[in-house]
C-alpha positions, 0 to 999 in steps of 0.5 A: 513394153512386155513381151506380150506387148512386143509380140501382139505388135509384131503379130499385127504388122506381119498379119495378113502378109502371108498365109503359110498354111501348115502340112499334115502331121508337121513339125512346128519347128519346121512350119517356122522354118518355112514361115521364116523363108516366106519372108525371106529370112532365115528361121534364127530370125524369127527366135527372137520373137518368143522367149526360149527356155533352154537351147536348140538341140545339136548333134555331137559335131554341132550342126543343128537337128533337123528333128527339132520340135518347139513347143509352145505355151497359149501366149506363144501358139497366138503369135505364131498363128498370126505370123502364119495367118492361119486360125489355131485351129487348123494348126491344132489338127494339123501339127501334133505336138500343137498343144504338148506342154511340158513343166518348163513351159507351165510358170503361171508368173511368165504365162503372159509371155510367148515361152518357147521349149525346144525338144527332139521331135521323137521325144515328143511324139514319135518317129521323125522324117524328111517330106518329099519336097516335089510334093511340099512344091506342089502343096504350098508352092515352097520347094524348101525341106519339110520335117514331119511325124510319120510311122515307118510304114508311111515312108514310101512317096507314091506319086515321086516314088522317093523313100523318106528318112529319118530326120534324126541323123546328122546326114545330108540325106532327105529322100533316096530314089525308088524309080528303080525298086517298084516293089518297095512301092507296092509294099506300102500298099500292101501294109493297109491290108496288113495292118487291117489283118492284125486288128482283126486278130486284135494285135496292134498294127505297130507291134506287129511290124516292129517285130517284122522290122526286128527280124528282117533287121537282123538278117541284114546285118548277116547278109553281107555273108549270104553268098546267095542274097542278090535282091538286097545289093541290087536293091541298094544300088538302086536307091544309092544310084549306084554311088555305093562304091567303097562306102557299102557300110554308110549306105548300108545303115542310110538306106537299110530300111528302104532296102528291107520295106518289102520283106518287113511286110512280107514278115508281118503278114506271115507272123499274122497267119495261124498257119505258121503258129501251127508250123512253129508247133509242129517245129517244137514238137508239140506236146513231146517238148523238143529243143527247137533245132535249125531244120523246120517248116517254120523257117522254109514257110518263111523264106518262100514268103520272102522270095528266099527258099534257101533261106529257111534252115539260117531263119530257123536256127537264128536267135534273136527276136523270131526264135522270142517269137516262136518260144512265146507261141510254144509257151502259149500252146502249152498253156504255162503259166503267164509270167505277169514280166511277159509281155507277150510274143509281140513285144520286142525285147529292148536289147533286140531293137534294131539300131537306128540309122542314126545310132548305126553312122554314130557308131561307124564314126567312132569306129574310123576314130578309133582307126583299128587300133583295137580299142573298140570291139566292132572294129576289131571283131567282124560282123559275123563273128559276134552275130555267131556269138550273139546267136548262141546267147540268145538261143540259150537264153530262149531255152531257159525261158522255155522252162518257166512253169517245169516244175509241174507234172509227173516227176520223171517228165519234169525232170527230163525237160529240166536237165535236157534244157539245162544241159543244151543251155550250158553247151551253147554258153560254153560255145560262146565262152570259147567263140568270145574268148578266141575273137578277143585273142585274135582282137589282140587281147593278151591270152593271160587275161582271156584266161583270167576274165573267162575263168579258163585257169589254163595254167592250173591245169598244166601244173596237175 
């Protein structure tokens, strides 16, 4: 008997037994899972029914990912179809990675049988996450986990008021609890508005708040040392349940874009204003070129727009993806060249991506592994010591980005830009040298190889 033969069998003895309808923007992998506890069964059940192609992907410890998709060739879509007695089409709307193939799944000599190819859901399609099971319970009668495709502005659960996470990371976790943070609620709401904001001024939605969600992702790794940040703590009590307690660094990246939704949206919102990029104008000093410095309107708008007023001065002065921002307004204003490598004050860099929750508890792990013996950078360097140093690399880079197009215009003013830019570069670089080298020293690193690495030649100069 062929393996079309044996699956067409066991679809005609399961049809019409079940009807397990699939979830909006679902996984196919997770649509078996919830078919197989229908039948009572665990989903390794059911994998011998199709022939798989590779192996089920894992995390570092072994446990499988809850992100896995499955993608199907026609053979294997019919079968499941039928073990679900639902019509290929609807799952064709319903589950997005329905029709994905892939060059694994593509040998004409196998096409008869129902082939199998297991992925990472966010390799597929896009970001991956836990469903509200009290909603699953309501819609489907199956109180069990649900993995579905949603966008970071589609995590809030209205009705249950629940936050939905990353399904990537190897943690217990599906839902935190928003009962006690209304405003993360209502910032979902205002997100619509938004997003129709942005396709106005013909930006897409998704650039605009990952560049909000970049910009709020810093400041939250420098807020544990703003003395007087009190929303973000409580915030994240609330939807820890107040079982933070010793374990603030775990939480912290679990809960971290729950605890920041509302500020995001209040980010974006603000980025979109034309105002701001008149602030940001008047900040740089228009047509007189000046460096830009800590004090602003830009930064004072901005804190105000996230309940923050004394957050100005630190919002100014930050490097990383809102000083790339404001350098690519300047730049625009001034009318420079476009740099066909630009891509535009939307685009966020790939080295100021924020890190995902699953990178963040990877990195936590290897750090307690490490146990401070001072092999690992992280561990033995605080927080706000390599964000200073991270800071003055960005900040100098943004100022030599600002002299694309200076060799133009009279001379004396061409000249003034270049060497004021150059100059102001190389004392921020020259700070960073001696910030890396002194946390390096502290960190435990010998002072004779500091000295080599940094090209102090400290000795050399003692002799003369």
């Amino acid at each position: 008997m062929t393996d079309r033969e044996s699956a067409e069998r066991l679809a005609e003895r399961c049809e019409g037994i079940l009807r397990i309808p699939p979830l909006a923007a679902e996984t196919t992998w997770s649509l078996i899972c919830r078919l197989a506890d229908g039948y009572g069964q665990e989903p390794s059940c059911l994998l011998g029914h199709w022939r798989w192609e590779n192996h089920q992907p894992r995390h570092p410890g072994g446990a499988p990912r809850a992100d896995t998709e499955v993608l199907l060739i026609a053979a294997g879509r019919a079968l499941l179809a039928r073990l679900c007695g639902i019509d290929e089409e609807t799952l064709r709307h319903a589950l997005p990675s329905w029709e994905h193939e892939e060059d694994g799944l593509s040998s004409p000599a196998k096409a008869d049988a129902p082939q199998a190819l297991w992925r990472a859901g966010s390799a597929v399609i896009g970001p991956v996450a836990f469903g509200c099971r009290l909603c699953t319970g309501r819609r489907t009668g199956q109180s069990v986990r649900v993995v579905r495709y949603a966008e970071r502005w589609e995590r809030v659960c209205g009705r249950h008021r629940r936050w939905l996470l990353d399904a990537d990371a190897d943690q217990p976790l599906e839902n935190l609890d928003l009962r006690g943070s209304p405003e993360t609620v209502a910032a979902q709401r205002r997100w619509g508005a938004v997003g129709r904001r942005a396709q106005r001024a013909g930006v897409e939605p998704g650039k605009v708040f990952a560049l909000a969600r970049a910009v709020v992702c810093r400041w939250w790794e420098h807020s544990l040392h703003w003395e007087q940040e009190e929303m973000w703590p409580h915030r994240l009590q609330q939807a820890s349940c107040g079982k933070v307690g010793g374990d603030v660094e775990r939480w912290r990246a679990v809960a971290r874009d729950a605890v920041i939704f509302p500020e995001v949206v209040a980010v974006a919102g603000a980025l979109l204003d034309r105002g701001v990029e008149e602030l940001v104008w008047t900040d740089s000093g228009g047509a007189g070129q000046r460096p830009l410095t800590g004090e602003g309107h830009f930064g004072r708008y901005l804190g105000e727009r996230v309940g923050r007023p004394w957050l100005g001065p630190l919002v100014a002065a930050d490097g990383g993806p809102v000083i790339t921002w404001k350098a690519a307004v300047i730049r625009r204003r001034r009318g420079k060249p476009v740099d066909p490598y630009d891509a535009g004050p939307w685009q966020v860099r790939a080295d100021q991506q924020p890190p995902t929750m699953a990178g963040l508890l990877r990195e936590q792990t290897r750090e307690k592994t490490a146990g401070g013996s001072g092999t690992n950078w992280r561990s033995t360097v605080s927080p706000e010591q390599r964000m200073f140093i991270t800071s003055l690399i960005e900040a100098a880079q943004e100022q030599l980005l600002q002299l694309r197009g200076a060799h133009q215009g009279r001379t004396a003013d061409a000249a003034r830009l270049l060497l004021q830019r150059l100059s102001h570069s190389i004392d921020l670089l020259d700070q960073a040298l001696r910030e890396t080298a002194l946390a390096a020293v502290n960190a435990g690193v010998t002072l004779h190889d500091v000295e080599q690495w940094a090209g102090l030649n400290t000795a050399d100069e003692d002799d003369e």
